[in-house]
C-alpha positions as CSV (number, residue, x, y, z in Angstrom):
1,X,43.6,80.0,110.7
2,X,43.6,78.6,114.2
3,X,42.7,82.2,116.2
4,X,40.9,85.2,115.2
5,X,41.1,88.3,117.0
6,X,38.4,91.3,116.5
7,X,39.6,94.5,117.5
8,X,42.9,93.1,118.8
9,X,45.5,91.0,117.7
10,X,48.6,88.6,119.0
11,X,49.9,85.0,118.4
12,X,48.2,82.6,121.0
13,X,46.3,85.6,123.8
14,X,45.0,89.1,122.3
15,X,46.7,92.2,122.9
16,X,44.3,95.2,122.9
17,X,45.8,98.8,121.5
18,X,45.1,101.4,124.6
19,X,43.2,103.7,121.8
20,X,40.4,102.2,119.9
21,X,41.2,104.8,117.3
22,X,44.0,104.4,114.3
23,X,43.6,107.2,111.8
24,X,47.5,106.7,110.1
25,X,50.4,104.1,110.3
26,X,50.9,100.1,109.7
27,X,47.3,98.9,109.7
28,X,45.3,102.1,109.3
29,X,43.3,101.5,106.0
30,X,41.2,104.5,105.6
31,X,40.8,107.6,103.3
32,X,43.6,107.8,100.6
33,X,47.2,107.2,103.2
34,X,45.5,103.5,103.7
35,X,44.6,103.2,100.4
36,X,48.2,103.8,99.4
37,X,49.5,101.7,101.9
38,X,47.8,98.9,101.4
39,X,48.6,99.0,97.1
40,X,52.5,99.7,98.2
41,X,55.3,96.5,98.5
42,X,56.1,95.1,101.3
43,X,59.9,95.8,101.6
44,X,60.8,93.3,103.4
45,X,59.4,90.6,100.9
46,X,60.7,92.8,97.5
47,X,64.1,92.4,96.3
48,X,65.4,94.4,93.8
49,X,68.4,93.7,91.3
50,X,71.9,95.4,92.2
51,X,73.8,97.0,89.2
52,X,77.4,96.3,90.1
53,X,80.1,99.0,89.8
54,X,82.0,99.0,87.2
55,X,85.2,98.4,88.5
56,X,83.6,94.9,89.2
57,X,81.8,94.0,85.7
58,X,85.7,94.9,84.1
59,X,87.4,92.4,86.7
60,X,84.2,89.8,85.3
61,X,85.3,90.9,81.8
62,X,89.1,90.3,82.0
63,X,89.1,87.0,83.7
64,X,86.7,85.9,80.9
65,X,89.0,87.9,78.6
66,X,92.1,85.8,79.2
67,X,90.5,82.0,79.8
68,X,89.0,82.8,76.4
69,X,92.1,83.7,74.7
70,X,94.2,80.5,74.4
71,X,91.5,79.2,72.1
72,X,91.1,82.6,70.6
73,X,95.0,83.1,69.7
74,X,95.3,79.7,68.1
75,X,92.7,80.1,65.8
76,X,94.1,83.6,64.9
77,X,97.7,82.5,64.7
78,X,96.4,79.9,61.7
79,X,95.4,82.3,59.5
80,X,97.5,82.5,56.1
81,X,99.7,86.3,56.3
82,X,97.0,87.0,53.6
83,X,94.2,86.7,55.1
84,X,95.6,88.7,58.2
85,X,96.7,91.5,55.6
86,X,92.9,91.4,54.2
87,X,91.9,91.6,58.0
88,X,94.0,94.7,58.3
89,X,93.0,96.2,55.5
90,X,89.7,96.0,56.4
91,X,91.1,98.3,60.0
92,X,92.5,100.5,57.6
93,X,89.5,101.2,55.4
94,X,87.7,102.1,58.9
95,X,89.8,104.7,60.0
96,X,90.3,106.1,56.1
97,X,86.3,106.2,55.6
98,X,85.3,107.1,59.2
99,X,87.8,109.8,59.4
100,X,85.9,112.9,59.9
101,X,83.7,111.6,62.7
102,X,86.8,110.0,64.3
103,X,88.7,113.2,65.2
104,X,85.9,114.1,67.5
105,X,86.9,112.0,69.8
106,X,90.7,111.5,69.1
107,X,93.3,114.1,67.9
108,X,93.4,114.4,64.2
109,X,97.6,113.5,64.3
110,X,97.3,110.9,66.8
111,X,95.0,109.0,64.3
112,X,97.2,109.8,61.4
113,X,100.2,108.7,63.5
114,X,97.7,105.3,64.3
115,X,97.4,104.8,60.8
116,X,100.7,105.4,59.4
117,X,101.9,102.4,61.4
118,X,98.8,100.0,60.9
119,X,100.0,100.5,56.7
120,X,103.8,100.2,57.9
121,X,102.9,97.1,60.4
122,X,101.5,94.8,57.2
123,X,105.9,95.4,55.5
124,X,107.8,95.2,58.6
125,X,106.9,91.5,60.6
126,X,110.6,90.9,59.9
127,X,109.8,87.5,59.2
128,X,112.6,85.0,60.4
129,X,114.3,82.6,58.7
130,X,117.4,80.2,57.9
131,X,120.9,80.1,58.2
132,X,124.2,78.1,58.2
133,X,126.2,78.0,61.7
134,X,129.0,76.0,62.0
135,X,128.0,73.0,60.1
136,X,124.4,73.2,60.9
137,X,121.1,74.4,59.0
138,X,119.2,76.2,61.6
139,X,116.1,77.3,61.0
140,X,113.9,79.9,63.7
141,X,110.7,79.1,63.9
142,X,108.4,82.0,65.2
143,X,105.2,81.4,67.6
144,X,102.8,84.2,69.1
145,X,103.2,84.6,73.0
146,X,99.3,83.8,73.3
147,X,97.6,86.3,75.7
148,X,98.8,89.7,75.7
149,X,97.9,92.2,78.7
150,X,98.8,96.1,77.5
151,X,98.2,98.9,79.3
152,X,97.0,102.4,77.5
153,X,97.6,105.2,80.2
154,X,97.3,108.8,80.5
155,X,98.5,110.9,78.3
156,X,97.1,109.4,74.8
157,X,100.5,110.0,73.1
158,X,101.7,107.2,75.5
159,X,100.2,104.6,74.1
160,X,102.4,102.4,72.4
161,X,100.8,101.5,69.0
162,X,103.3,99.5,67.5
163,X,103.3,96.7,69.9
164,X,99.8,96.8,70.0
165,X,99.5,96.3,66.6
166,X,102.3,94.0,66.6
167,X,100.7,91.9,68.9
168,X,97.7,91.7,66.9
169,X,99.6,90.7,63.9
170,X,101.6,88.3,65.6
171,X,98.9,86.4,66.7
172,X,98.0,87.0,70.1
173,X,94.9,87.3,71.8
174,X,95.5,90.9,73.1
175,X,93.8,93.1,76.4
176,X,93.9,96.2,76.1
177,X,93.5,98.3,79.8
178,X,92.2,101.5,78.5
179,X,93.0,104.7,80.7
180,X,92.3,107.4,78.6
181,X,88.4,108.0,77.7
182,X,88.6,109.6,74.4
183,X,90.0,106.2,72.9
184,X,87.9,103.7,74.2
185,X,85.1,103.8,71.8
186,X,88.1,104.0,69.1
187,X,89.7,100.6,70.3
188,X,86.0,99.3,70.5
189,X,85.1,99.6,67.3
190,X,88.4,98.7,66.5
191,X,87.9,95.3,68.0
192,X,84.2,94.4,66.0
193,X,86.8,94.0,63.1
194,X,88.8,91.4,64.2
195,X,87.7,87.9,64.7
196,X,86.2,87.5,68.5
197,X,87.9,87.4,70.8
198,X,91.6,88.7,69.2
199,X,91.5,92.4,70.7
200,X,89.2,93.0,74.0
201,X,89.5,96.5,75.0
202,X,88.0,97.3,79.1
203,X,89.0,100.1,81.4
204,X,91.8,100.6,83.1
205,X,91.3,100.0,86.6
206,X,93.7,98.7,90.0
207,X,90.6,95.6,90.2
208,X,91.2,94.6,86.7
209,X,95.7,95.3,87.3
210,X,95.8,92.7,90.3
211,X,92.9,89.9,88.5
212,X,95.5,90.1,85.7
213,X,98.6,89.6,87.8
214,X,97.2,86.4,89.4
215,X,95.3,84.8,86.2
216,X,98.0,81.9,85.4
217,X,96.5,81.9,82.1
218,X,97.9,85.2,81.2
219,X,101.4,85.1,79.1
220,X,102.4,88.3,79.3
221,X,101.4,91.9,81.2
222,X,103.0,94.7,79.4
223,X,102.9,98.2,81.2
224,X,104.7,101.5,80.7
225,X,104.4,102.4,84.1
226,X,105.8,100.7,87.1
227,X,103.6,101.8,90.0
228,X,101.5,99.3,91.4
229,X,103.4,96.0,91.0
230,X,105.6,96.3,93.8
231,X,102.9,94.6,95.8
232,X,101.2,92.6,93.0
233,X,102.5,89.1,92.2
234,X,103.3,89.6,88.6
235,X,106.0,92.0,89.6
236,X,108.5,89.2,90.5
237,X,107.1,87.3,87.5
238,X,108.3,86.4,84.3
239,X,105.4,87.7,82.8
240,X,106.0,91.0,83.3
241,X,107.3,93.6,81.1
242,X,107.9,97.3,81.0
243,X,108.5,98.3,77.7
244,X,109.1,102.2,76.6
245,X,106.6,103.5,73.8
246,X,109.6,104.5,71.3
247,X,110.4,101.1,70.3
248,X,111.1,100.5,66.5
249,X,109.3,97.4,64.8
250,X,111.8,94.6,65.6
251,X,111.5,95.5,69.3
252,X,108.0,95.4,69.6
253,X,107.6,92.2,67.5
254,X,109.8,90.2,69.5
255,X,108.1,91.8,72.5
256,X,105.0,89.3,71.1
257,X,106.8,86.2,69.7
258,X,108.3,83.1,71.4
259,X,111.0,81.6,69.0
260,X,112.4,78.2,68.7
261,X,115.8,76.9,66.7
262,X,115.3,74.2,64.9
263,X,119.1,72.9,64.7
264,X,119.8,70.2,61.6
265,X,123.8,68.6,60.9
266,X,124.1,69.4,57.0
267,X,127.2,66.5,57.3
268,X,129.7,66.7,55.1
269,X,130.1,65.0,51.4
270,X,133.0,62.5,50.5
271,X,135.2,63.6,48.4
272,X,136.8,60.9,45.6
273,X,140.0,61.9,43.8
């Protein structure tokens, strides 16, 4: 300490206060107000953490959400149709068993509507296969689309199941954009029986629309609502899809596969006489 002031203070001359007296504010240190000043922080030298919105933490979530799901699709798309059946068996045993506390939250006939087509989903893949065209064996090979994007809005009887659960089936790594509050503990719990990283359920929100519509590593964005995307990229883009929430099971599986012909000459045998 290079100067010490008594009964004053300042940097390099002393400044004297006009009243020798201080009995409250910065500095005063008597009776209990002193005491409690002098134990409180100094706010200018505290920090304290800042819980984000969580608009924010969901635009955080979804980015992370789709980088993740290339790797998370091809894993998924490599399991055997029986171990995907066990897998949805196991969705199916959820609902069955955890009826009763599930119709709290969701109507009683949406969730048997939910799990009529989770049993029909496992019989109806409408798996493609070969044929003769012309001369040529041609055989379609199938492939997930890879990350899905599909929006759940308001009213809960909009939601469009089947390509949900086609997309799951299919292989793809699917976001689901939650609107409606009663079913997002549903689709949560939903997703803790599917391996990590296959179904990722966040809330709906115009932060987590646009990050979507400018991630490049997003496949596809399916919504039933064309509202905002007039001034979002995706809306010119490939990507994009509006799809009704009627569709039968062919419709919604092609919705989530790429396919790929696979043309081969069958020739034609000599004939001797």
């Amino acid at each position: 300490v290079s100067n010490v002031w008594i009964n004053g203070h300042g940097l390099f001359s002393p400044d004297v206060p006009l009243t020798p007296i201080k009995d409250s504010g910065v500095g005063y240190f008597g009776g209990r107000q002193g005491q409690n000043e002098y134990n409180s922080l100094n706010v200018a030298d505290s920090s304290v953490p800042v819980e984000l919105p969580n608009s924010f933490k969901t635009v955080d979530s979804i980015k992370n959400a789709i980088s993740s799901g290339k790797n998370a699709s091809a894993a998924w798309s490599k399991y055997s149709n029986l171990d995907k059946v066990k897998q949805f068996l196991v969705l199916a045993d959820y609902l069955e068993t955890n009826k009763k506390k599930l119709i709290k939250k969701v109507p009683e006939k949406w969730l048997a509507s939910f799990k009529a087509n989770l049993d029909v989903v496992l019989t109806e893949s409408h798996e493609p296969g070969n044929a003769t065209v012309g001369g040529y064996g041609v055989t379609t090979l199938k492939s997930p689309k890879g990350t899905i994007v599909i929006e759940m809005r308001n009213p809960i009887d909009s939601h469009n199941i089947k390509l949900l659960l086609a997309s799951l089936y299919e292989g793809n790594a699917t976001i689901v954009l939650n609107e409606t509050s009663e079913t997002q503990d549903f689709y949560s719990e939903l997703s803790k029986k599917l391996p990590a990283g296959i179904l990722t359920v966040l809330s709906y929100s115009i932060e987590a629309v646009r990050t979507a519509s400018k991630h490049k590593e997003l496949n596809v964005y399916f919504s039933q609502q064309n509202i905002v995307f007039g001034a979002l990229p995706l809306s010119e883009s490939k990507r994009f899809a509006l799809v009704r929430n009627d569709l039968d099971w062919e419709q919604a599986f092609n919705y989530v596969r790429t396919f790929k012909n696979v043309w081969v000459n069958i020739g034609q045998s000599s004939q001797y006489k």
